[in-house]
C-alpha positions as CSV (number, residue, x, y, z in Angstrom):
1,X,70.3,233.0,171.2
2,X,71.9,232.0,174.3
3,X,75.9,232.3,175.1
4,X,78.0,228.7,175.0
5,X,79.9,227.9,178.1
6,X,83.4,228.3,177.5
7,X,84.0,224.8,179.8
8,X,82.2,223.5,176.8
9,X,84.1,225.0,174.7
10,X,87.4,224.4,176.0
11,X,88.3,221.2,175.3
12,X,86.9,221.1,171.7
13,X,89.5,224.0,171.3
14,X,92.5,222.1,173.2
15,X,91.9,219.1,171.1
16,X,91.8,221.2,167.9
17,X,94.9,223.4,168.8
18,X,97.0,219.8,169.0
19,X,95.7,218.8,165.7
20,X,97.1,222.5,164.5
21,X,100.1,222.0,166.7
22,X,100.5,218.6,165.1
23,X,100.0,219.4,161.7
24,X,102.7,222.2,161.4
25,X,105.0,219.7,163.3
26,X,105.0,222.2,166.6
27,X,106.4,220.3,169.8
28,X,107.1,223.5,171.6
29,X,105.2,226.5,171.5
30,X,104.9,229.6,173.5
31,X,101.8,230.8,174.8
32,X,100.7,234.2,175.1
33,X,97.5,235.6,176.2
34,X,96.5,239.3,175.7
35,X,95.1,240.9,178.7
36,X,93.2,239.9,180.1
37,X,90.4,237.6,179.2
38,X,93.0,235.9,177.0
39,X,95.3,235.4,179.7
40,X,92.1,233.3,181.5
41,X,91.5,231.4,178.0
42,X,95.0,230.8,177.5
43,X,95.7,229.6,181.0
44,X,92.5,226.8,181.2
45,X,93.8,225.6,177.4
46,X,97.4,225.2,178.5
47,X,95.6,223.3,181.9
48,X,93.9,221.1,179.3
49,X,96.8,220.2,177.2
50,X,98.8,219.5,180.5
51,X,101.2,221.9,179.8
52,X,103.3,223.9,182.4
53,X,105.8,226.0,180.5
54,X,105.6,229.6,181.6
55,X,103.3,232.2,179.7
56,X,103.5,235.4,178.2
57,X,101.4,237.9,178.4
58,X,100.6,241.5,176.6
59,X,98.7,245.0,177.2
60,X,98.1,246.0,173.7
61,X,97.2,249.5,175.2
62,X,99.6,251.8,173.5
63,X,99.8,249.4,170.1
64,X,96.2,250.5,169.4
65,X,95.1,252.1,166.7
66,X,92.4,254.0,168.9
67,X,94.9,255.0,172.0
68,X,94.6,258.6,170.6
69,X,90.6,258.8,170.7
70,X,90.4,256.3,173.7
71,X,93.2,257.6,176.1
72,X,95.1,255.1,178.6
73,X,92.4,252.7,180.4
74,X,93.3,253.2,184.1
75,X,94.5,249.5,184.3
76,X,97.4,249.6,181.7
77,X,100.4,246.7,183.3
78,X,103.6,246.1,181.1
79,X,103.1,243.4,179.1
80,X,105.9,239.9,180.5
81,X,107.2,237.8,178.0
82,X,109.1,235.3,180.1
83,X,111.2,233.8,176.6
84,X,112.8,235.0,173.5
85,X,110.1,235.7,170.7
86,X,112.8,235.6,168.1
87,X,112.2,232.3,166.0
88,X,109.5,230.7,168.7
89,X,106.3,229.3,167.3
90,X,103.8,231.2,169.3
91,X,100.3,230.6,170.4
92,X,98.9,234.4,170.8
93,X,95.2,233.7,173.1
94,X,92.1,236.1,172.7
95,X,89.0,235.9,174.2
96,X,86.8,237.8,171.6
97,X,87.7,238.2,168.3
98,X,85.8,241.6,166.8
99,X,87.3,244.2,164.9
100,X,90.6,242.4,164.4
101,X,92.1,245.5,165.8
102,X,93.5,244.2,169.1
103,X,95.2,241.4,167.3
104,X,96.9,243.8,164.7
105,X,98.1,245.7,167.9
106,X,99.4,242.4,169.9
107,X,101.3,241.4,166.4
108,X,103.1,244.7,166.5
109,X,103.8,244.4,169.8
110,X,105.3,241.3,169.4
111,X,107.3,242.2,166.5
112,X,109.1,244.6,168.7
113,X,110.4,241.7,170.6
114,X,111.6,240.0,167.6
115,X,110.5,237.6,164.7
116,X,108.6,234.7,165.6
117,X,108.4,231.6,163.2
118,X,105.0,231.0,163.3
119,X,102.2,232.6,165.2
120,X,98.9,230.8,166.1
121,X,96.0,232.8,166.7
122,X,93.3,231.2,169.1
123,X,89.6,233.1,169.8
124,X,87.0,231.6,172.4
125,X,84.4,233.6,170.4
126,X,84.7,235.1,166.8
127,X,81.8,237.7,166.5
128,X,82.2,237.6,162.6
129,X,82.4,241.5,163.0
130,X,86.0,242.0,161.0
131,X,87.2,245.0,160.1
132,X,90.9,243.5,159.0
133,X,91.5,240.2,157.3
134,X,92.4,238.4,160.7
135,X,90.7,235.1,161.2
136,X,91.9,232.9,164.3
137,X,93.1,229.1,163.4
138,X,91.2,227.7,166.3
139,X,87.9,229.4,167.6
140,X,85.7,228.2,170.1
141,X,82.5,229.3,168.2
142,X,81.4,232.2,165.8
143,X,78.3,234.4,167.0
144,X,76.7,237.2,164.8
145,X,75.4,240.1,167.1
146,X,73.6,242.9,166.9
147,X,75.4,246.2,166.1
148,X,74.4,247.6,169.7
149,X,75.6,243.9,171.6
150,X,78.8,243.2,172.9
151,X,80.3,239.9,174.4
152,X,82.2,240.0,177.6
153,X,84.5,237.0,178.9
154,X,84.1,236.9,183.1
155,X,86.6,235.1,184.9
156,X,89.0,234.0,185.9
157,X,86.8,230.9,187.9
158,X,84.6,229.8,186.5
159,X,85.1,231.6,182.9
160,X,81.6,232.9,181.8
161,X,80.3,234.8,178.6
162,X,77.8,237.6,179.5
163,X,76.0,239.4,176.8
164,X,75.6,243.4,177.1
165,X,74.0,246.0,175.4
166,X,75.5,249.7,174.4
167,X,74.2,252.4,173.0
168,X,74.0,252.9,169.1
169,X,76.3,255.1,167.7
Protein backbone atom coordinates (compact mmCIF):
# COMPACT_ATOMS: atom_id res chain seq x y z
CA UNK A 1 0.00 0.00 0.00
CA UNK A 2 1.60 3.10 -0.82
CA UNK A 3 1.57 6.48 1.38
CA UNK A 4 -0.79 9.54 -0.02
CA UNK A 5 0.96 12.83 -0.50
CA UNK A 6 -0.05 15.14 1.98
CA UNK A 7 -0.16 18.05 -1.04
CA UNK A 8 -2.96 15.87 -2.03
CA UNK A 9 -4.33 15.76 0.86
CA UNK A 10 -4.16 19.17 1.89
CA UNK A 11 -6.71 20.90 0.30
CA UNK A 12 -9.39 18.15 0.61
CA UNK A 13 -8.71 18.86 4.42
CA UNK A 14 -8.79 22.85 4.12
CA UNK A 15 -12.01 22.63 2.15
CA UNK A 16 -13.50 20.20 4.80
CA UNK A 17 -12.27 22.17 7.89
CA UNK A 18 -14.36 25.43 6.38
CA UNK A 19 -17.35 23.31 5.98
CA UNK A 20 -16.67 22.28 9.92
CA UNK A 21 -15.73 25.86 10.55
CA UNK A 22 -18.97 26.83 8.78
CA UNK A 23 -21.22 24.53 10.21
CA UNK A 24 -20.52 25.40 13.96
CA UNK A 25 -20.84 29.10 12.88
CA UNK A 26 -16.76 29.64 13.58
CA UNK A 27 -15.47 32.98 11.88
CA UNK A 28 -12.36 33.05 14.06
CA UNK A 29 -10.46 30.26 15.27
CA UNK A 30 -7.14 29.69 16.74
CA UNK A 31 -4.81 27.42 15.38
CA UNK A 32 -2.55 25.26 17.22
CA UNK A 33 -0.19 22.71 16.04
CA UNK A 34 1.51 20.12 18.35
CA UNK A 35 5.10 19.76 17.78
CA UNK A 36 6.18 19.34 15.38
CA UNK A 37 4.77 17.64 12.39
CA UNK A 38 1.51 19.41 13.41
CA UNK A 39 3.02 22.66 13.38
CA UNK A 40 4.01 21.84 9.44
CA UNK A 41 0.33 20.48 8.80
CA UNK A 42 -1.17 23.27 10.54
CA UNK A 43 0.92 25.93 8.88
CA UNK A 44 0.24 24.65 4.92
CA UNK A 45 -3.78 24.38 6.07
CA UNK A 46 -3.80 27.94 7.42
CA UNK A 47 -1.65 28.85 3.87
CA UNK A 48 -4.55 27.15 2.10
CA UNK A 49 -7.41 28.90 3.83
CA UNK A 50 -5.45 32.24 3.36
CA UNK A 51 -5.28 32.82 6.80
CA UNK A 52 -2.52 34.86 8.66
CA UNK A 53 -3.51 35.13 12.21
CA UNK A 54 -0.68 34.02 14.51
CA UNK A 55 -0.38 30.31 15.69
CA UNK A 56 0.06 28.44 18.68
CA UNK A 57 2.04 25.82 19.26
CA UNK A 58 2.57 22.89 22.12
CA UNK A 59 5.37 20.27 23.39
CA UNK A 60 3.11 17.77 24.88
CA UNK A 61 6.38 16.34 26.56
CA UNK A 62 5.66 16.46 30.18
CA UNK A 63 1.57 16.09 29.70
CA UNK A 64 2.29 12.50 28.62
CA UNK A 65 1.18 9.74 30.07
CA UNK A 66 4.61 7.80 29.17
CA UNK A 67 7.12 10.79 30.29
CA UNK A 68 7.95 8.45 33.30
CA UNK A 69 8.92 5.28 31.14
CA UNK A 70 10.17 7.47 28.13
CA UNK A 71 12.19 10.31 29.99
CA UNK A 72 12.57 13.94 28.34
CA UNK A 73 13.38 13.68 24.43
CA UNK A 74 16.43 15.87 24.12
CA UNK A 75 14.44 18.42 21.97
CA UNK A 76 11.71 19.41 24.53
CA UNK A 77 10.85 23.72 23.57
CA UNK A 78 8.10 25.47 25.78
CA UNK A 79 5.10 25.26 24.07
CA UNK A 80 3.88 29.58 22.70
CA UNK A 81 0.42 30.25 22.71
CA UNK A 82 0.45 33.78 21.26
CA UNK A 83 -3.67 34.37 22.49
CA UNK A 84 -5.96 33.79 25.30
CA UNK A 85 -7.35 30.04 25.29
CA UNK A 86 -10.08 31.01 27.58
CA UNK A 87 -13.38 30.92 25.49
CA UNK A 88 -11.52 30.67 21.87
CA UNK A 89 -12.73 28.08 19.38
CA UNK A 90 -9.54 26.24 18.72
CA UNK A 91 -8.17 24.23 15.83
CA UNK A 92 -5.64 21.80 17.71
CA UNK A 93 -3.30 20.22 14.34
CA UNK A 94 -1.68 16.65 14.46
CA UNK A 95 -0.01 14.96 11.99
CA UNK A 96 -0.56 11.22 13.00
CA UNK A 97 -3.34 10.23 14.86
CA UNK A 98 -2.34 6.66 16.87
CA UNK A 99 -2.85 5.88 20.26
CA UNK A 100 -4.91 9.01 21.05
CA UNK A 101 -2.41 9.60 23.68
CA UNK A 102 -0.73 12.77 22.46
CA UNK A 103 -4.01 14.41 21.97
CA UNK A 104 -5.25 13.63 25.58
CA UNK A 105 -1.85 15.23 26.70
CA UNK A 106 -2.20 18.46 24.31
CA UNK A 107 -5.97 18.78 25.78
CA UNK A 108 -4.57 18.85 29.28
CA UNK A 109 -2.15 21.13 28.39
CA UNK A 110 -4.43 23.37 26.99
CA UNK A 111 -6.79 23.26 29.80
CA UNK A 112 -4.06 24.65 31.97
CA UNK A 113 -4.30 27.75 29.91
CA UNK A 114 -7.96 28.05 30.32
CA UNK A 115 -11.36 26.83 28.83
CA UNK A 116 -11.70 26.95 25.30
CA UNK A 117 -15.32 26.94 23.70
CA UNK A 118 -14.86 24.52 21.27
CA UNK A 119 -11.85 22.51 20.16
CA UNK A 120 -11.37 21.09 16.58
CA UNK A 121 -9.25 18.23 16.23
CA UNK A 122 -7.55 17.88 12.66
CA UNK A 123 -5.15 14.54 11.65
CA UNK A 124 -3.31 14.28 8.26
CA UNK A 125 -3.33 10.55 8.84
CA UNK A 126 -5.58 8.46 11.30
CA UNK A 127 -3.79 4.98 11.72
CA UNK A 128 -7.15 3.58 13.21
CA UNK A 129 -4.78 2.28 16.09
CA UNK A 130 -6.94 3.97 19.19
CA UNK A 131 -6.36 3.37 22.40
CA UNK A 132 -8.84 6.36 23.82
CA UNK A 133 -12.06 7.38 22.26
CA UNK A 134 -10.43 10.44 20.28
CA UNK A 135 -11.40 10.64 16.75
CA UNK A 136 -10.28 13.90 14.70
CA UNK A 137 -13.28 15.98 12.88
CA UNK A 138 -11.27 16.36 9.79
CA UNK A 139 -8.56 13.70 8.68
CA UNK A 140 -6.72 13.57 5.65
CA UNK A 141 -7.05 9.76 5.27
CA UNK A 142 -7.22 6.60 7.59
CA UNK A 143 -4.44 3.85 7.08
CA UNK A 144 -4.42 0.39 8.91
CA UNK A 145 -0.73 -0.69 9.58
CA UNK A 146 1.00 -3.39 10.74
CA UNK A 147 1.67 -3.66 14.46
CA UNK A 148 5.57 -3.38 13.70
CA UNK A 149 4.93 -0.13 11.06
CA UNK A 150 4.94 3.30 11.96
CA UNK A 151 4.13 6.58 9.84
CA UNK A 152 6.46 9.42 9.98
CA UNK A 153 5.43 13.11 8.63
CA UNK A 154 8.89 14.81 6.97
CA UNK A 155 8.94 18.31 6.40
CA UNK A 156 8.66 21.12 6.64
CA UNK A 157 9.12 21.57 2.45
CA UNK A 158 7.90 19.63 0.83
CA UNK A 159 5.79 17.66 3.64
CA UNK A 160 6.29 13.85 2.91
CA UNK A 161 4.90 10.56 4.61
CA UNK A 162 7.61 7.85 5.02
CA UNK A 163 6.73 4.41 6.20
CA UNK A 164 9.23 2.64 8.87
CA UNK A 165 9.51 -0.50 10.44
CA UNK A 166 10.32 -1.20 14.36
CA UNK A 167 10.87 -4.00 16.08
CA UNK A 168 7.95 -6.17 17.65
CA UNK A 169 7.49 -5.86 21.10
Amino acid sequence: MNLPDPATLLPQMAAALTAHLQQRQISEPRFIGIRTGGIWVAEALMHSLGLHTPMGSLDVSFYRDDFSQSGLHPQVRPSALPFEIEGQHLVLVDDVLMSGRTIRAALNELFDYGRPASVTLVCLLDLNAGELPIRPDVVGASLSLAATERVKLLGPAPLTLERQTIAPN
